[in-house]
C-alpha positions in Angstrom: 24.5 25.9 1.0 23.2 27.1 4.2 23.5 24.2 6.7 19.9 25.0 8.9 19.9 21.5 10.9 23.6 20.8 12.4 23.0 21.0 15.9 21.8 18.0 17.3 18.2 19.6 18.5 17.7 20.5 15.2 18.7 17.2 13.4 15.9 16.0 16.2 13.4 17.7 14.0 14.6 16.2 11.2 13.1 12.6 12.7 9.7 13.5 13.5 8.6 10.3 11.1 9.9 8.4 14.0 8.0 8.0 17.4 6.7 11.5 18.7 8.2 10.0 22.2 11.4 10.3 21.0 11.2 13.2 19.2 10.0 15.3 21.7 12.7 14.1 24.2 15.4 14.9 22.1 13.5 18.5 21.1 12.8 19.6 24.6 16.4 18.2 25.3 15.2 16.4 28.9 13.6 12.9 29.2 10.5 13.5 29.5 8.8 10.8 32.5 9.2 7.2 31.0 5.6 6.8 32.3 4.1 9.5 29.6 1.7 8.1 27.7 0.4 9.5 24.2 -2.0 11.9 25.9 0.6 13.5 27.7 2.5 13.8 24.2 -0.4 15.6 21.9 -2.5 17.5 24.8 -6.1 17.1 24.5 -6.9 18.6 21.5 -3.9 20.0 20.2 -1.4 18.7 17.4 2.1 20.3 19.1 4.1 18.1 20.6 4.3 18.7 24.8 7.1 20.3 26.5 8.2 18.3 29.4 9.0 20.0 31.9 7.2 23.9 31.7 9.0 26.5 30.1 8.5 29.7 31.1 8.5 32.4 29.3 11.9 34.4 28.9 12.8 37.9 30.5 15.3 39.3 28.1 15.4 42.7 25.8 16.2 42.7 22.2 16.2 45.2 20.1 13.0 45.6 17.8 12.8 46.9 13.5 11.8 50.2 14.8 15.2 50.6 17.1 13.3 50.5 20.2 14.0 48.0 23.2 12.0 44.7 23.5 11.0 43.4 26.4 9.7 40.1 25.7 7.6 39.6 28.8 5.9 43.1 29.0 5.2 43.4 25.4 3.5 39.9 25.1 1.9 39.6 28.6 -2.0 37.9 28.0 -1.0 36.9 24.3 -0.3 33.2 22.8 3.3 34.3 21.8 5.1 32.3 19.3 8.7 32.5 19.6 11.1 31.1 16.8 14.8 31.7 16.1 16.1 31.7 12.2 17.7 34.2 9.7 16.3 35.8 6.8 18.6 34.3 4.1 17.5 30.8 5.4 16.4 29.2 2.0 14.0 26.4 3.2 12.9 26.0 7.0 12.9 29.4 8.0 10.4 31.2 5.1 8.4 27.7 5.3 8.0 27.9 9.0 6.8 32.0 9.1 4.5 30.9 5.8 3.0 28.4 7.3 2.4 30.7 10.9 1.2 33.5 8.5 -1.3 31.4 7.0 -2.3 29.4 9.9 -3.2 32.6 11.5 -5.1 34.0 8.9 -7.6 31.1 8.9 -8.3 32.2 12.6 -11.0 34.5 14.0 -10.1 38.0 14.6 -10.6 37.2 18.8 -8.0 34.5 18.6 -5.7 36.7 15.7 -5.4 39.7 18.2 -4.1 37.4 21.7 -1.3 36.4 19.5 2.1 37.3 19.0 4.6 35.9 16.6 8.2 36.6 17.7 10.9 36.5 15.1 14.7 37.3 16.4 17.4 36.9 14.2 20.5 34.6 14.3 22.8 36.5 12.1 22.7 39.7 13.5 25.4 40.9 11.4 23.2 40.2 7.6 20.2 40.8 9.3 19.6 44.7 10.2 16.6 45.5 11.4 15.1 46.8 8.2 16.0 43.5 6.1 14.4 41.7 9.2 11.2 43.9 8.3 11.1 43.6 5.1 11.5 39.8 5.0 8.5 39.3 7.7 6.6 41.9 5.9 6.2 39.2 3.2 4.5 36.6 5.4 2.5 39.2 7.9 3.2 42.8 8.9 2.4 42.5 12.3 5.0 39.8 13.1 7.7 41.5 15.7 11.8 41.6 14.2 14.3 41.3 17.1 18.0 41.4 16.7 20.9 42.7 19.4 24.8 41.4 19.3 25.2 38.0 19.4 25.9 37.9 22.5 22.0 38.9 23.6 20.9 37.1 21.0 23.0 33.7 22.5 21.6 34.9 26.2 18.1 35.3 25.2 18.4 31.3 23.3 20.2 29.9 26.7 16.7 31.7 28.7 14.7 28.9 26.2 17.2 25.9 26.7 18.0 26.1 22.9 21.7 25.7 21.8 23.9 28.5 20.9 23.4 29.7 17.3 26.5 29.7 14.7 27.9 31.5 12.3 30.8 30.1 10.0 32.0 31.1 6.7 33.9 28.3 5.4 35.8 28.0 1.8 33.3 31.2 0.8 30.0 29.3 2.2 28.1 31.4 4.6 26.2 29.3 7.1 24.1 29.5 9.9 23.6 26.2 12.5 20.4 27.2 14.8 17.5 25.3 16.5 14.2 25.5 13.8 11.3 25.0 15.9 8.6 27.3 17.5 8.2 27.9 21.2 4.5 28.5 21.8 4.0 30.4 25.1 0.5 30.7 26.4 -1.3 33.9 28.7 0.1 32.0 31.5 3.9 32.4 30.4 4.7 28.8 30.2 5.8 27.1 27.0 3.1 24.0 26.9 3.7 22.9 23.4 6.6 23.5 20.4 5.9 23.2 17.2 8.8 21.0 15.0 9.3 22.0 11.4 7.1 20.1 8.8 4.4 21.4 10.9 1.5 22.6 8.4 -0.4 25.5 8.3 -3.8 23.5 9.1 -2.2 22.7 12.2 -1.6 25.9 13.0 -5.5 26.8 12.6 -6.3 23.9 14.3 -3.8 24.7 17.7 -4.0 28.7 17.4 -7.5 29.4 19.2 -6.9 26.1 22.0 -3.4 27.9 22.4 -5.5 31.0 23.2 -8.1 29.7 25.3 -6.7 26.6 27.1 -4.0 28.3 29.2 -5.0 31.4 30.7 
């Protein structure tokens, strides 16, 4: 079986029934200030949990479905761009997570629908070409962006976010991938205000989409 939450942000996610304080330390991967209080946690109006400090957006080039370079920055600058690292042969968290986004986004007015960007880039670059990557997303949304590159890119461009190194390991005939499974949300501004923890819902998606949009610009 494909082990999805080894690294120890990712096992983080799997606690989000205990306090969001914690939680969202041990996701960002900083303390956060001991002094935060809830509102600081949920931002007004939105169901994410806060990233403390900033994150800015990342400057690196992957490759996109089409063949053509990716730069992150240029081709998402003014959007809400959701940014989430997985595989395609993920069984659970990764098809539940772009589901849920695909859905979330379709409940959404056409304003908010075209300032956003969902950003998928592979961790197993070597299963994932770019037309498996295209087909897979094509099932939740067509106009979600595939990225890929070597692993090393692909390790540079998760270092830009603060996220662990992805891993690859075949053991005793058992392919498995170990990667982070939550979603960066970067607003017009090219900060990262909020993440988004799997088990988060569709409806919350709908809910945070057009505050994403219009909150930070």
């Amino acid at each position: 079986m494909n082990r999805v939450f080894t690294s120890w942000r990712a096992l983080a996610i799997l606690g989000v029934v205990a306090t969001v304080t914690a939680v969202t330390a041990l996701l960002v991967g900083h303390s956060a200030n001991s002094g935060a209080s809830q509102q600081d946690i949920h931002p007004p109006g939105l169901q994410g949990i806060i990233q403390l400090p900033l994150q800015p957006k990342p400057n690196f080039t992957l490759t996109d479905t089409a063949g053509k370079p990716f730069n992150l920055q240029a081709e998402t600058a003014g959007d809400v761009t959701l940014l989430y690292f997985g595989y395609t042969h993920c069984p659970d968290i990764c098809p539940t997570q772009m589901a849920d986004m695909a859905i979330g986004l379709s409940k959404v007015s056409p304003s908010v629908r075209s300032h956003v960007k969902v950003v998928f880039v592979t961790t197993d670059p070597t299963r994932d070409t770019p037309s498996v990557i295209r087909s897979w997303l094509n099932a939740f949304n067509p106009s979600f962006i595939g990225l890929t590159g070597t692993m090393a890119q692909i390790e540079a461009a998760e270092a830009q976010v603060g996220l662990p190194p992805s891993t690859v390991q075949v053991v005793d005939g058992v392919y498995s991938v170990d990667h982070a499974a939550y979603v960066l949300a970067f607003t017009a501004d090219n900060e990262s205000h909020v993440i988004y923890p799997a088990g988060i819902t569709a409806s919350v998606w709908s809910h945070d989409l057009p505050r994403l949009v219009n909150e930070w610009k």
